[in-house]
N, C-alpha and C positions, 0 to 999 in steps of 0.2 A: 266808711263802714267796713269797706275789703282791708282795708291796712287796720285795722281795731282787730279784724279774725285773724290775721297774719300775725299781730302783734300777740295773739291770747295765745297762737300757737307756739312763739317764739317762747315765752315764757315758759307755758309747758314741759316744752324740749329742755332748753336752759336747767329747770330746776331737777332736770333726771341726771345733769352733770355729776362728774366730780370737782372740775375747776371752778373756778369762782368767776361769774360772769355780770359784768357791771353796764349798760346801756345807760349813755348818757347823751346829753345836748351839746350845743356848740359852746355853751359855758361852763360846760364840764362840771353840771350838775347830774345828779344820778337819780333817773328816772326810773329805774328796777335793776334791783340784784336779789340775785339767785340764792337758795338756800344755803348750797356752801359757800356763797361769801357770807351771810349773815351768822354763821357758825363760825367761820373759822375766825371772823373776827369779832365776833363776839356781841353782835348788835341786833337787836329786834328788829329794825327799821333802817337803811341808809337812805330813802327816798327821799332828794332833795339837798342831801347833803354832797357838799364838791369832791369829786375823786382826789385833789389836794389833800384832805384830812386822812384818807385812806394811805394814800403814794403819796406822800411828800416831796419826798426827795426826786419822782418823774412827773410829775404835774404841778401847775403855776397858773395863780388866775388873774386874766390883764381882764380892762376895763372890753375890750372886743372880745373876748373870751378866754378860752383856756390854751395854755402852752405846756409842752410837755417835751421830753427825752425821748418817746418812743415813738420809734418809725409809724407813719400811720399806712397800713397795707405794707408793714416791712415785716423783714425778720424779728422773732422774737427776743426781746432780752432780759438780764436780772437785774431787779430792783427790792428792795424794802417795804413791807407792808405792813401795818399798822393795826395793832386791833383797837379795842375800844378804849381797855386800859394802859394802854402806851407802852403797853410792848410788840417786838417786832416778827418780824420773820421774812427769809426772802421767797419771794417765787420770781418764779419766769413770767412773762408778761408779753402780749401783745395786742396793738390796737385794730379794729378791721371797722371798714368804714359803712353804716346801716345802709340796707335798701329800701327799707323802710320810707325812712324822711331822710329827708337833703337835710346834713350837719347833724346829724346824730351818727354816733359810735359805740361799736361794743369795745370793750376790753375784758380779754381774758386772761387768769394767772391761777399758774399752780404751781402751788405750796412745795418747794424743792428743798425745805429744811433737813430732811432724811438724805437728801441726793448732798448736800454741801456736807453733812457730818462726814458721810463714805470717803467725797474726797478730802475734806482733812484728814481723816487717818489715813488714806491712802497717801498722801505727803508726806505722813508722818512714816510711815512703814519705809518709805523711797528714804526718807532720812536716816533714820536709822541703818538701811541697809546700805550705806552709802558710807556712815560711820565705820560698820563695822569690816565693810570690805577695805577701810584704809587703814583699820586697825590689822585686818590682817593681812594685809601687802606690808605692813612694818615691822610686825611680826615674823614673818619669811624675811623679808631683807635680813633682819639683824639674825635668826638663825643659820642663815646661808652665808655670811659672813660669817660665822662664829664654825661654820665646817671648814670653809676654805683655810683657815690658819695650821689644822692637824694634817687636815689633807696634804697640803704647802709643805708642810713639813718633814710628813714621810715620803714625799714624791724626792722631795730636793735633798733625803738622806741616802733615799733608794739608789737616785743615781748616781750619790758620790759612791757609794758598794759597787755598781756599775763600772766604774775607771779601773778597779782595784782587779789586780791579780785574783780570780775565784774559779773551782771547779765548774761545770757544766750545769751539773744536776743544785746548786744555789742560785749560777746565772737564768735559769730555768724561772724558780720561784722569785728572785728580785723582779724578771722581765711581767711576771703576774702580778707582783702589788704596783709595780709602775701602770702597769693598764690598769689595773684596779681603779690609781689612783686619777688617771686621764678618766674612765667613766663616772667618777665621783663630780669630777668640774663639771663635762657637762651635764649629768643630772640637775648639779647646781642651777646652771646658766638655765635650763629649761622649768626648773622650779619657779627663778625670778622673772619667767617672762612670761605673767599673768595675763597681761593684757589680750593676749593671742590665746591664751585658755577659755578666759571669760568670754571671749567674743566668740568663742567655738570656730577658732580660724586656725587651730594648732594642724600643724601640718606633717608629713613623713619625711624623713631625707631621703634619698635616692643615691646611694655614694656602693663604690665598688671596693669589695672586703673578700676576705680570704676566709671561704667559708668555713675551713678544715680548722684551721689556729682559730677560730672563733668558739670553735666545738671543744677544741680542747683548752680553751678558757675556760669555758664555763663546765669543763669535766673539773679542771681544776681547783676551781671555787667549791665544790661540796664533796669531791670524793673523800675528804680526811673524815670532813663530820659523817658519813657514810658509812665507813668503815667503821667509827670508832659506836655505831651503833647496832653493831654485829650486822651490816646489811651490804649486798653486792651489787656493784653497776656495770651494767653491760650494754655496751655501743658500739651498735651498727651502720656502718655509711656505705649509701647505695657508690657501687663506684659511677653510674651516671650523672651523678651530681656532677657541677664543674668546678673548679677548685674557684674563680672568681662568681661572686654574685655581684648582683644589684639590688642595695634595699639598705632599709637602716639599722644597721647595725645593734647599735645601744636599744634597741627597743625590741630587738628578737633576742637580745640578751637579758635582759628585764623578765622576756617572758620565760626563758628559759630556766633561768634564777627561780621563778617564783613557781614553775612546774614541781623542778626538782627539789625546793624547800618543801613545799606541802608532801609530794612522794616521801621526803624522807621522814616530814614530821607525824605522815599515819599509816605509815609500813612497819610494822612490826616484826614479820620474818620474810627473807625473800630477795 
């Protein structure tokens, strides 16, 4: 009579679920299931009927009872569930053993069809973005090759000007598109070295440079366009400074460049 009151109250509990709760015997007959399994799979009644018909593909009925795939008091796992009309769906799934009676079990499972959509497009998106980041590492290869050829070219014309008999004030401007042309390669080599971007491992150099001829590199780079926009540049060096630094170079150049481009490109008088 105590385990009928324990059983009414099981029931109770059960059917205020969301998952689907199936209590069966040692031959894996089902002696009560809960409201959401009889919805979700579509059936007035399972009473009687073998959780086989429900789980196929985890449950098997021998002449001593039932056999099945899922751990009993284990972790839970995914299988295929069955409605009435023989279609599927998966859920999660696990068996826990009654205290009820000796050899009876509950099994519970919920409906993870919404959770397996998320992760196939979630697959699908990892695919796609996997695509498209090899389309564009092909992309940058064959443009960074397609620099290096012009670059090559006025670097290795530069310095034949270089050998040649020249005033001062030429050997001046050849020695700027040679550097020019040296921070072009490695811009390059730093474009194609993705892999250290992507992983957010990109690092600084630490190399020692002559901070004065850096400065006037990069006076040299924009004073023409400057001037020829009715506008004046004026630079000042602490003599404190030391004429060697430590730091990277090409990258306090970059920022420099791009200082002095935007100044030039929204000054109007001055």
């Amino acid at each position: 009579m105590e385990d009928a009151v324990k059983f009414e109250e099981y029931i109770s509990l059960f059917n205020g679920t969301m998952e689907m709760v199936f209590y069966f015997d040692k031959m894996g007959r089902i002696i009560f299931a809960n409201k959401s399994a009889l919805e979700l799979l579509e059936y007035e009644s399972l009473r009687g009927l073998a959780l086989e018909a429900v789980l196929p593909g985890a449950f098997h009925s021998t002449r001593e009872g039932f056999a099945t795939d899922i751990p009993i008091d284990g972790d839970a796992v995914r299988v295929i569930a069955y409605r009435k009309n023989n279609t599927c769906f998966p859920v999660e799934t696990k068996i826990i053993t009654s205290h009820l009676v000796q050899d009876h079990y509950v099994c519970l499972g919920v409906d993870i069809s919404q959770v397996e959509a998320l992760e196939k497009q979630l697959a699908g998106i990892k695919e796609n973005a996997v695509d498209v980041n090899q389309i564009k590492t092909e992309f940058v290869a064959n443009v960074t090759h397609e620099l290096r050829t012009p670059v090559n070219g006025i670097l290795g014309n530069t310095r034949e000007l270089l050998t040649h008999e020249i005033n001062a004030e030429d050997r001046k401007i050849l020695n700027m598109i040679e550097r020019g042309c040296e921070d072009m390669h490695a811009l390059i080599n730093n474009i194609l070295d993705f892999s250290k971007l992507d992983a957010g491992k990109f690092q600084l150099e630490a190399r020692e440079f002559d901070f004065r001829n850096m400065i006037d590199y990069v006076k040299s780079n924009h004073v023409n366009k400057i001037h020829e926009k009715g506008l004046d540049l004026f630079l000042t060096l602490s003599p404190e400074i030391p004429e060697k630094l430590i730091g990277d170079e090409l990258r306090i150049v970059q920022i420099l460049n791009n200082l002095l481009s935007n100044a030039t490109k929204f000054t109007t008088v001055g």
